[in-house]
C-alpha positions in Angstrom: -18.9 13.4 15.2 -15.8 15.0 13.5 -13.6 13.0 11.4 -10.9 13.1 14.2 -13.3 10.9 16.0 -14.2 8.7 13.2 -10.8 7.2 12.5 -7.9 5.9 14.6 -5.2 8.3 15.2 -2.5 6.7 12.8 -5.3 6.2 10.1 -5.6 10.0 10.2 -1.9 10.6 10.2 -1.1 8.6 7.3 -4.2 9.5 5.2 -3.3 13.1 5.7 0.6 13.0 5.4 0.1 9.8 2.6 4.0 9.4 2.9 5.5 8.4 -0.4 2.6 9.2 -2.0 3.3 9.5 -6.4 4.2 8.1 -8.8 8.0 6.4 -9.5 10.2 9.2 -11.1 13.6 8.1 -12.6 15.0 4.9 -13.5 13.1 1.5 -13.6 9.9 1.1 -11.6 7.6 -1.9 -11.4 4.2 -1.3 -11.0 1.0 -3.5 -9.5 -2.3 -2.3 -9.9 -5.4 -3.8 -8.3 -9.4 -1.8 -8.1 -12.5 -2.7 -6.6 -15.2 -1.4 -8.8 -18.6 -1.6 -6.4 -16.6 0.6 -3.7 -14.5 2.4 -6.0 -11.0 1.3 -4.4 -8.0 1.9 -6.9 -4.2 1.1 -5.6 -1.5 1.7 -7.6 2.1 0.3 -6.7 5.3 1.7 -8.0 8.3 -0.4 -6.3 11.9 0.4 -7.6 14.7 -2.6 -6.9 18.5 -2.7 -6.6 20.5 -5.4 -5.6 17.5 -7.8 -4.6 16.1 -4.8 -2.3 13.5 -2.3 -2.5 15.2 0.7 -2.5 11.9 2.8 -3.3 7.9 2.9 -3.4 5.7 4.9 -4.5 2.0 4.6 -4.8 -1.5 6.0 -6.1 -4.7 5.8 -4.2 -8.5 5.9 -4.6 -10.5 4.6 -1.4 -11.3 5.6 1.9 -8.9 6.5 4.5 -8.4 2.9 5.6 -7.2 2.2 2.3 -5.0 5.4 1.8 -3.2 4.4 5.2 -3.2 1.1 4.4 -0.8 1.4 1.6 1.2 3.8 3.1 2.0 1.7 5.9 3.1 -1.0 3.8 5.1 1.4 1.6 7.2 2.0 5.2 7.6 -1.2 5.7 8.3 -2.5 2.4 11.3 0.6 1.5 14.6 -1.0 1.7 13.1 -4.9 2.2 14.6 -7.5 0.3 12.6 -9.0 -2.8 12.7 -12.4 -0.9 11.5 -11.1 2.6 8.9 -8.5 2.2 5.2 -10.3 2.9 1.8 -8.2 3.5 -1.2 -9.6 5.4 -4.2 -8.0 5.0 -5.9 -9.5 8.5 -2.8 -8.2 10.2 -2.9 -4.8 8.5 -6.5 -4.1 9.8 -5.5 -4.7 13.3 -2.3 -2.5 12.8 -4.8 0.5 12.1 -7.7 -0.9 14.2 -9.9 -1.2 10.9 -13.5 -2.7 11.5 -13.6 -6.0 9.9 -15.5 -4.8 7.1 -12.7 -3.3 5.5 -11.5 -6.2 4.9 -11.9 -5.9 1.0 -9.8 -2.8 1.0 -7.0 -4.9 2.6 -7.6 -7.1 -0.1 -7.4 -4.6 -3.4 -3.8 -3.3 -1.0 -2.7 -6.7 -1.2 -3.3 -7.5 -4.9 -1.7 -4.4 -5.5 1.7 -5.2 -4.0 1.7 -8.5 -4.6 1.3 -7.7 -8.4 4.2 -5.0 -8.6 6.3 -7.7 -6.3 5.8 -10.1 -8.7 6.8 -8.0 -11.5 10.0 -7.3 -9.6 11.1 -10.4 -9.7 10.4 -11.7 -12.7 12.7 -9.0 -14.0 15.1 -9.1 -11.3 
């Protein structure tokens, strides 16, 4: 089996293109870091505000491709979402990239993440 065949084609598109992928450059960024130790999962967040909106994110990544395209996808969704609206579900994110139910956890650390530089941002905000 290749590893075409192994993964959903939007896994594989966003685990190889990891869009937004890095680290926040300039200006103020609010970070959120979550890891899972026993799989080795590490997300870190970078989310830039202005005006009550996300105007940027960036992120880091140490996981499976589930994971990777995981918090890519929410980076989309999140850039330009107001501080008050943005949500992340992690049972709704493994149906978005038909992930087996075992990555579950991932979803989790993703979640944690976010929610963590999210929080940050508005405590400053």
């Amino acid at each position: 089996m290749s590893v075409s065949e192994a993964y959903p084609e939007r896994v594989l598109t966003l685990f190889q293109t990891t869009p937004g992928a890095g680290r926040g450059e300039a200006g103020v960024w609010y970070i959120g870091e979550a890891r899972e130790p026993l799989s080795a999962t590490h997300v870190r967040v970078h989310l830039q505000v202005d005006g009550g909106r996300i105007s940027a994110v960036r992120y880091e990544v140490r996981g499976c491709p589930y994971t990777v395209a995981a918090t890519a996808l929410v980076a989309q969704q999140w850039t330009h979402g107001a501080l008050g609206a943005v949500s992340l579900a992690p049972r709704a994110l493994l149906g978005e990239l038909a992930a087996p139910v075992t990555k579950l956890g991932r979803m989790l650390v993703v979640q944690d993440a976010y929610c963590l530089a999210l929080q940050a941002a508005r405590c400053k905000a």
